[in-house]
N, C-alpha and C positions, 0 to 999 in steps of 0.2 A: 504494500500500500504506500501509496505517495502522501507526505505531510502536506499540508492545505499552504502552506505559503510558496513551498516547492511549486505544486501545480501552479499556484498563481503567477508567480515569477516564468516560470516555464512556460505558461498560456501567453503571457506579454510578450515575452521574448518570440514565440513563433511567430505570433501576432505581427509585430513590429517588423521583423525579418520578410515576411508574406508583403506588406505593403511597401519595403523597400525594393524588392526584386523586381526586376522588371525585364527578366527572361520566362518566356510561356516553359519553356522545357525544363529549366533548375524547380521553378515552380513545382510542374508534375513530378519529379526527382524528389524533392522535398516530401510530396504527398506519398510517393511510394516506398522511399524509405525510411519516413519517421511515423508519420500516422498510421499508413497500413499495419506496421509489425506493432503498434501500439493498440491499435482495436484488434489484432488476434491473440495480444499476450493477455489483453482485458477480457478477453470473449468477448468483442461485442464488434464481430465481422456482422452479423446480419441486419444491426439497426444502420450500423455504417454503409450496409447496402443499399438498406429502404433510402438513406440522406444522398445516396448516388444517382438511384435508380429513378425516386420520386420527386427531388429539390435541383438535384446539378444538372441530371442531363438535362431536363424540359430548357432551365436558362440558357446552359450553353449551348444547345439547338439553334433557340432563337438570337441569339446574341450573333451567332457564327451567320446565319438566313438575313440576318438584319446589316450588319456593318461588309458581309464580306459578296453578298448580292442584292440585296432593295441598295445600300446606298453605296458600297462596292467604294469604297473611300475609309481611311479614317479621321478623326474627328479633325477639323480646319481646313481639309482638302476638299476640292469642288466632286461633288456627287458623281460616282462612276470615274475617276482618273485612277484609280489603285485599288483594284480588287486585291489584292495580295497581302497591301498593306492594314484593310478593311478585316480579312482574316488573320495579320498578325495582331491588329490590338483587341477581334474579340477572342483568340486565343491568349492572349494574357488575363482580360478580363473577366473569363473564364476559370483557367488554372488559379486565378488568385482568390476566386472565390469557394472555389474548390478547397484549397489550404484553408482559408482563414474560417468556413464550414466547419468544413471537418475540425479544425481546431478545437474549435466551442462547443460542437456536439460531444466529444470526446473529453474535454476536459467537462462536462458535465453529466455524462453518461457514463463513466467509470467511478462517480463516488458513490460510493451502495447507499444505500437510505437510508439506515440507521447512523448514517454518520453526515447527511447532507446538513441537518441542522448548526452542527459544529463546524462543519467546514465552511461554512455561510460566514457564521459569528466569529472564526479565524481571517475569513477574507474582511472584517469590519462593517457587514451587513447586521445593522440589529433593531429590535422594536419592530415597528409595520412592514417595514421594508423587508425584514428576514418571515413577518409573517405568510405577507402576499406571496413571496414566491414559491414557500410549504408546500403553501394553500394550491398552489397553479399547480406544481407536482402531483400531487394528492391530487385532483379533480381531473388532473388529465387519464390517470390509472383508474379513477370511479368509474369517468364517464366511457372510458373504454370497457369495462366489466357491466356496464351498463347496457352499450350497444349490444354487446352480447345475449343479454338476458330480452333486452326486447328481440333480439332476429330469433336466439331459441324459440321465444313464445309465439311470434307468427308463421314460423316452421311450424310447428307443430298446430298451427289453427288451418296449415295448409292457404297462409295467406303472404307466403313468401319463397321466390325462386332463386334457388343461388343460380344465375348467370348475370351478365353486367345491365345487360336491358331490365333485368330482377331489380337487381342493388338501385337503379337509378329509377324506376319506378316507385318504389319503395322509401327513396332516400325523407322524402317529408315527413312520412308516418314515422319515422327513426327519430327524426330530427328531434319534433317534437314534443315528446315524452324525456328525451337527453334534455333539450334546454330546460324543459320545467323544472326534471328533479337536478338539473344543478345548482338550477335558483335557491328550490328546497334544502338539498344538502349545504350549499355557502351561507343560510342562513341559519341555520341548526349549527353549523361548524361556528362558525362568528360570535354566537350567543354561550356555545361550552367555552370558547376559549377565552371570551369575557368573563364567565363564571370563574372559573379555573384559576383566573390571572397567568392565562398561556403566554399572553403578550411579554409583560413582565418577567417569566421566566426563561424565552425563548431565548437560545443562543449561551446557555449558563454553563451547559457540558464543553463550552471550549475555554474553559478553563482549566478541566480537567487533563493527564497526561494523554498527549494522544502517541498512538503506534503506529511506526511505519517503517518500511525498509531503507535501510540507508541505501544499499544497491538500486535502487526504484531511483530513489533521489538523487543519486548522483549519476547516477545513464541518463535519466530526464534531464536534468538542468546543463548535461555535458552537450546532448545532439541541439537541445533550444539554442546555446549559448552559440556551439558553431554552426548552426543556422544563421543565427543573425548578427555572426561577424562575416559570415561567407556572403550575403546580403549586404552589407557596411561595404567589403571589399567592392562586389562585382557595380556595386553603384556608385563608391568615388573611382574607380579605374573607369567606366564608362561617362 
């Protein structure tokens, strides 16, 4: 396990490194050999897939459709004089959204849940601000076991098709039962943790010792740190 300041320094440093580069290719190089061996040492290749498959390509589709044939230029050049150059800057602004994605899904999809609260109140998130975001974690996992239980229940009244013309017919009757009880449940949540004085207490376990591999921390903060002097280098030499 990586310490909460670790990750955070680590998270900046990609961060920072991603928006200095401005080679589309080190870019991808960057994504495939720091994040990818990081989401299979975390196990968490398949949500990294969903962030591939359902967030990056659709952008960098259109981004590549948009700069490198409707306007076949990039940005200051007269429309249609450099198709070439139209598909270099949306392959940078692609691959760099790629990185800096993936960064943030990662750096927040490998802290187990029993430990988000304190890795919050580590990073100096506290009071509302460490609640609201709980709160968005928890109701995103509700309202997903949610969907669930209403698609079981209209399966089984025979009043729901799994194929995508199913889902998309359907999608309203889903909807609507999810949006109610999240109302329901953020108001029942709101009111225990005002009873409770959850507000108050939130974020107090990070005071307590926390655990973590020194190995973790010192590979993390080694490949962040020569990321983003290899980024410092390639952009004062260019």
């Amino acid at each position: 396990m990586v310490s909460a300041r670790v990750r955070l320094l680590a998270t900046a440093a990609l961060l920072a490194g991603a928006g200095l580069m401005s080679h589309p290719g080190v870019l991808l190089a960057g994504w495939a050999g720091i994040l990818v061996p990081i989401a299979v040492i975390a196990r968490r290749t398949g949500q990294h897939l969903l962030f591939l498959l359902g967030a990056f390509a659709p952008i960098a589709g259109i981004l590549l459709v948009l700069w490198g044939v409707w306007i076949g230029a990039p940005p200051g050049q007269p429309v249609g004089s450099d198709p070439s150059g139209g598909l270099l800057y949306a392959s940078l602004i692609s691959s760099r959204l790629l990185f800096i994605g993936g960064t943030l899904q990662l750096s927040f999809i490998t802290i187990e849940r029993e430990h988000l609260a304190a890795t919050l109140a580590r990073w100096g998130m506290k009071g509302d601000a460490l609640i609201i975001v709980l709160s968005a974690v928890t109701l995103v996992s509700e309202a997903r076991q949610r969907a669930g239980q209403v698609v079981a229940a209209r399966k089984a009244r025979g009043l729901h098709t799994p194929t995508v013309l199913g889902h998309a017919r359907h999608l309203a009757s889903l909807l609507v039962p999810i949006f109610v009880w999240c109302l329901r449940s953020a108001t029942q949540r709101a009111t225990n943790w005002h009873q409770r004085r959850l507000i108050e207490k939130a974020g107090t376990g990070a005071d307590s010792t926390e655990r973590y591999s020194a190995t973790a921390n010192s590979s993390l903060m080694t490949c962040s740190l020569a990321w983003l002097m290899l980024a410092v280098f390639l952009r004062w030499r260019t």
